[in-house]
C-alpha positions in Angstrom: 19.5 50.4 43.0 17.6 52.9 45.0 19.2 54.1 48.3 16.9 53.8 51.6 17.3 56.9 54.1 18.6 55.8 57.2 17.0 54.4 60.1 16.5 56.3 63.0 15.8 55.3 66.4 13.7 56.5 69.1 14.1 55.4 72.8 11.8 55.3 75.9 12.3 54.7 79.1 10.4 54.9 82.3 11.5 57.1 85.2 9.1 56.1 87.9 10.7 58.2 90.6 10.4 61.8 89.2 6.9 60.6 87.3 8.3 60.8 84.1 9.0 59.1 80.7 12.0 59.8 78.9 12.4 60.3 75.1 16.5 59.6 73.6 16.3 60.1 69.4 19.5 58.6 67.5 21.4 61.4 66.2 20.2 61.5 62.9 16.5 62.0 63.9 16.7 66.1 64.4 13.8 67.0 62.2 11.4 68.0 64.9 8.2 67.1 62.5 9.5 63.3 62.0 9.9 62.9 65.7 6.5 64.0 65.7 5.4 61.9 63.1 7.0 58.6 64.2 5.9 60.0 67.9 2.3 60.1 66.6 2.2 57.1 64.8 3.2 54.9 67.9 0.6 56.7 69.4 -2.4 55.6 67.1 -0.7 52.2 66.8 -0.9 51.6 70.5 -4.5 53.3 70.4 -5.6 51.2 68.1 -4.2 47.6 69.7 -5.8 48.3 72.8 -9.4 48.6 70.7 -9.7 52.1 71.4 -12.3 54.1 68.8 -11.4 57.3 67.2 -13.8 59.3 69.8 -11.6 58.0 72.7 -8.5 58.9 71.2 -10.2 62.1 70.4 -11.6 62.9 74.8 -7.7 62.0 75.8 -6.1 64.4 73.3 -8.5 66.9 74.7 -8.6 66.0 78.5 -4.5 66.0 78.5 -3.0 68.0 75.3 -2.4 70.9 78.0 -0.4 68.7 79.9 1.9 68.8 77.0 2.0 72.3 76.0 1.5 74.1 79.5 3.8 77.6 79.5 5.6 76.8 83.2 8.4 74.6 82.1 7.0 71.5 83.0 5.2 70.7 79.0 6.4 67.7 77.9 7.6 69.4 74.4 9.4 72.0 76.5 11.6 69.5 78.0 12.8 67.6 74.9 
């Protein structure tokens, strides 16, 4: 019998009073690219239940990646 890998577990939570959502990964999720994988995926699930087209998705990755990746400390992958 094949062993599965083991599941991993990401958390979110809203934090309403400093504007912010926050991210806790089980300890065996370190790989940075399969956070960002299973990250992504929830992502274009959620797009995709709320009937949004890939050009929508497309205009909100580009009216608020930089939000995400901004150099003064305050990018959302700087603070995970």
């Amino acid at each position: 019998m094949e062993d599965l890998p083991e599941d991993k577990e990401v958390i979110l939570s809203t934090d309403y009073k400093n504007h912010s959502i926050n991210m806790k990964f089980s300890d065996n999720l370190v790989d940075d690219r399969e956070k960002g994988y299973i990250l992504s995926a929830a992502f274009l699930a959620f797009a995709a239940s709320q009937g949004l087209d890939k050009q929508e998705v497309i205009e909100m990755v580009n009216s608020h990646y930089d939000e995400f990746t901004g150099d003064d400390g305050s990018s959302l992958f700087k603070r995970l």
